[in-house]
C-alpha positions as CSV (number, residue, x, y, z in Angstrom):
1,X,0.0,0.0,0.0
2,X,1.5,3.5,-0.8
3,X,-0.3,5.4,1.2
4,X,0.2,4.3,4.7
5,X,0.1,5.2,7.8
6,X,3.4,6.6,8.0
7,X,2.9,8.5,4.7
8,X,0.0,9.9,5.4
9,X,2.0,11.6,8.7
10,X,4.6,13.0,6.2
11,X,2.1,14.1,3.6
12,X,0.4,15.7,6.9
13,X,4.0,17.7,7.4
14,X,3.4,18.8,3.7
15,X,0.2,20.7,4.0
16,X,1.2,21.3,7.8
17,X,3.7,24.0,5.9
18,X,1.6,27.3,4.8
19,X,0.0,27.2,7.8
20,X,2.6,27.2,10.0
21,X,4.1,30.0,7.6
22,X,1.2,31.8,7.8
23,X,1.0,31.6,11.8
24,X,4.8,33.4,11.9
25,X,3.9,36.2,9.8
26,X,0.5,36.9,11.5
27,X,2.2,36.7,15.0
28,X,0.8,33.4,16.6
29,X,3.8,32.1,17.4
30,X,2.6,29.8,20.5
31,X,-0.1,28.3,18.0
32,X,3.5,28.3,15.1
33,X,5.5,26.3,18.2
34,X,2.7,23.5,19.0
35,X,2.4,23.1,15.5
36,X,5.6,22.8,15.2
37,X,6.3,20.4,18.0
38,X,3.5,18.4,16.5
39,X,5.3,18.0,13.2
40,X,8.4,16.9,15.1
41,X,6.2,14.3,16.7
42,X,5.0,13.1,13.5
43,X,8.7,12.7,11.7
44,X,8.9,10.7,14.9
45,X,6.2,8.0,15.0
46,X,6.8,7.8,11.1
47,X,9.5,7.0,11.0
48,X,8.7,4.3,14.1
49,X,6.2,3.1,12.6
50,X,7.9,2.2,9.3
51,X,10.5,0.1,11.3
52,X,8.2,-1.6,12.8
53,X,5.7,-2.5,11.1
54,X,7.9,-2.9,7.7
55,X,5.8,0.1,6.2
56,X,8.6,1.3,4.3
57,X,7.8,2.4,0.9
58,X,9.4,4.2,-2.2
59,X,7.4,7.1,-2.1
60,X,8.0,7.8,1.7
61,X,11.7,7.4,1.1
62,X,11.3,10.5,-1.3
63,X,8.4,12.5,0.8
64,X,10.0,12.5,4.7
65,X,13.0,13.9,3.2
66,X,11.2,16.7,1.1
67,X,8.6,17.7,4.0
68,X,11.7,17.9,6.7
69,X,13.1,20.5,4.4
70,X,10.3,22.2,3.5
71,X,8.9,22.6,6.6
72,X,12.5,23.6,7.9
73,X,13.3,26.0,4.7
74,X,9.4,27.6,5.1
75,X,10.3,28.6,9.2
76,X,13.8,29.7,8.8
77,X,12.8,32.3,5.2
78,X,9.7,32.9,7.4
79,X,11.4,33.9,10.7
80,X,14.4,35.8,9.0
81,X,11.6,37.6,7.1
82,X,10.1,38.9,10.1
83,X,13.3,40.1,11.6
84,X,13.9,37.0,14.5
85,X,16.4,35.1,12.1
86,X,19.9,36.7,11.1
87,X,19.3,37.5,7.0
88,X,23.1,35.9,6.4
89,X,22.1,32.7,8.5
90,X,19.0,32.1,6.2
91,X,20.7,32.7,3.1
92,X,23.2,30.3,4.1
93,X,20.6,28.0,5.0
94,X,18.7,28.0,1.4
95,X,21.7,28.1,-0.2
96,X,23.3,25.1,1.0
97,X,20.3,22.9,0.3
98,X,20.1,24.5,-3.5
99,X,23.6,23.4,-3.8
100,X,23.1,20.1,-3.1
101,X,19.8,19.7,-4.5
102,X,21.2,21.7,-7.8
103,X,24.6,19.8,-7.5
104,X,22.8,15.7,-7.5
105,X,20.3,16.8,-10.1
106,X,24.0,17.6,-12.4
107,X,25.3,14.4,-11.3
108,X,21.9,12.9,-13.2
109,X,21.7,14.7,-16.5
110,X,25.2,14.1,-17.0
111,X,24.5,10.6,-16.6
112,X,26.6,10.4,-13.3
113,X,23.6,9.9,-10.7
114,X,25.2,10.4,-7.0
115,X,24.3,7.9,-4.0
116,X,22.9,10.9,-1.1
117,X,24.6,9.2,2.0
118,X,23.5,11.7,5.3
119,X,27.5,12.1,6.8
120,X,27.9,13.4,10.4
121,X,28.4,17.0,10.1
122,X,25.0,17.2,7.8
123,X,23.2,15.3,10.8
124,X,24.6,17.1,13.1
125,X,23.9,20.8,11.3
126,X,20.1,19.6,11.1
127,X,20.0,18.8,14.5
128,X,21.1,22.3,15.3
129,X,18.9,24.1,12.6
130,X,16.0,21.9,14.3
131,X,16.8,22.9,18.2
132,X,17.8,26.6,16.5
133,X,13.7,27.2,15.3
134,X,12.2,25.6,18.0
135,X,13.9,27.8,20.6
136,X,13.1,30.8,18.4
137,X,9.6,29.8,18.0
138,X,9.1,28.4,21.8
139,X,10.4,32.5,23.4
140,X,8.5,34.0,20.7
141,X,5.2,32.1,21.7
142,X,5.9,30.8,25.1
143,X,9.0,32.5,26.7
144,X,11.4,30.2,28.7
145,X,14.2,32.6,29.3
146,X,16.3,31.2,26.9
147,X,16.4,34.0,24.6
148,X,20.6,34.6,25.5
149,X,21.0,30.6,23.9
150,X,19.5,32.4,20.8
151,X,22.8,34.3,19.5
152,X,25.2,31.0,20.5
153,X,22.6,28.4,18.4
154,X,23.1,31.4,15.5
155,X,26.8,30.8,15.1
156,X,26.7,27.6,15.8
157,X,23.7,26.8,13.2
158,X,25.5,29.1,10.7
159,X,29.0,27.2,11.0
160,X,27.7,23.6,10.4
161,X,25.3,25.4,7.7
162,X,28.8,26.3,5.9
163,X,30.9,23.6,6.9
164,X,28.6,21.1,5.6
165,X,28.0,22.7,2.1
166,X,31.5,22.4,1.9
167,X,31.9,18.9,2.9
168,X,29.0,17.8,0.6
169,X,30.5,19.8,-2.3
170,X,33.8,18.6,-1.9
171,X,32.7,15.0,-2.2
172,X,30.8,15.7,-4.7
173,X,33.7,17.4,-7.0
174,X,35.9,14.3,-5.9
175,X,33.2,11.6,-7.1
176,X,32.9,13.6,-10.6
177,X,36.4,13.9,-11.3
178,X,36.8,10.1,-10.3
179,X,33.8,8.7,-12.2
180,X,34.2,6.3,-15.0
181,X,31.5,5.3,-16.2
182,X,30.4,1.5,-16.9
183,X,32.4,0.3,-19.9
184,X,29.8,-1.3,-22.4
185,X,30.2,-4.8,-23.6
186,X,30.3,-4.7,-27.6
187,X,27.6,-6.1,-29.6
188,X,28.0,-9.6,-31.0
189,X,28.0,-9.8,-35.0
190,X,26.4,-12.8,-36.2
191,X,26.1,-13.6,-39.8
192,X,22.7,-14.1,-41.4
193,X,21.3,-14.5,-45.2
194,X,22.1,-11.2,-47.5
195,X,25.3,-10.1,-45.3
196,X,26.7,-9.2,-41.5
197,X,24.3,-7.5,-39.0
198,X,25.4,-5.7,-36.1
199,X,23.2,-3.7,-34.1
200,X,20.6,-4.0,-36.4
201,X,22.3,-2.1,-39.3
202,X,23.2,-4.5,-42.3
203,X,26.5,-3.7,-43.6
204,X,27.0,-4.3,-47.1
């Protein structure tokens, strides 16, 4: 079954997206936060739930990474829009993913398609961009007193941001300049009546 249970969770991150956008901008950020700590709930049991239960499909393997980043991409333009995100940070954030994205979909076109394998820094700048917005979006709405963490998570978020768009695009450079692509096995010739075929083209 393609749409499952677990699918249905990230499809429900999808259209969870404008409306979270549109909470920011109109100023409910409590209502932005519990949204937003719902989302994180539902990556969560998705992902759970797929393990278990061996609901692991094609299509979610595509979606749960798309509605992660579009979610996270919507809050960070969104916040740094309204003034509670550094403008450098988002534009670092955006622009690392465009690399990527713009970097794999190359690789394909030039017939050189790249394996995405998550590596440590890249797991470890998403857990950062993840604590990063919901910190923002938990003072904003409910106010812990954590606002001085704020300008630390920033540099911190912004460095991994960088240091992984580098690490991704340095691999990347390194596996096309080492590619060779799969050598192809030449086409038997067998003789038939009125002269020598090969690759269905009669030579005469």
């Amino acid at each position: 079954m393609i749409v499952n249970i677990p699918n249905s969770l990230t499809l429900a991150r999808i259209v969870a997206v404008p409306f979270v956008v549109w909470l920011i901008i109109t100023g409910e950020m409590t209502a932005a936060f519990v949204l937003f700590l719902l989302a994180g709930a539902s990556d969560a049991a998705d992902g759970f739930l797929a393990k278990r239960f061996g609901w692991n499909t094609e299509l979610g393997a595509y979606l749960d990474p798309i509605a992660d980043k579009a979610l996270l991409v919507s809050i960070y333009v969104t916040l740094g829009f309204s003034g509670h995100l550094p403008v450098w940070l988002v534009i670092a954030v955006v622009s690392r993913d465009v690399l990527i994205i713009g970097a794999f979909m190359l690789s394909s076109m030039l017939g050189r398609p790249v394996e995405v394998r998550p590596i440590f820094i890249s797991k470890a700048n998403t857990f950062f961009q993840i604590v990063l917005a919901g910190l923002v979006l938990a003072e904003l709405g409910v106010g812990f007193g954590l606002h001085g963490l704020v300008p630390v998570l920033v540099w911190v978020t912004g460095l991994l941001t960088v240091t992984s768009a580098g690490a991704y695009f340095w691999s990347w450079l390194v596996y096309m300049a080492r590619y060779e692509p799969v050598p192809q096995r030449p086409s038997r010739r067998r003789k038939g009546m009125g002269g020598t075929h090969g690759s269905g083209v009669s030579v005469r």
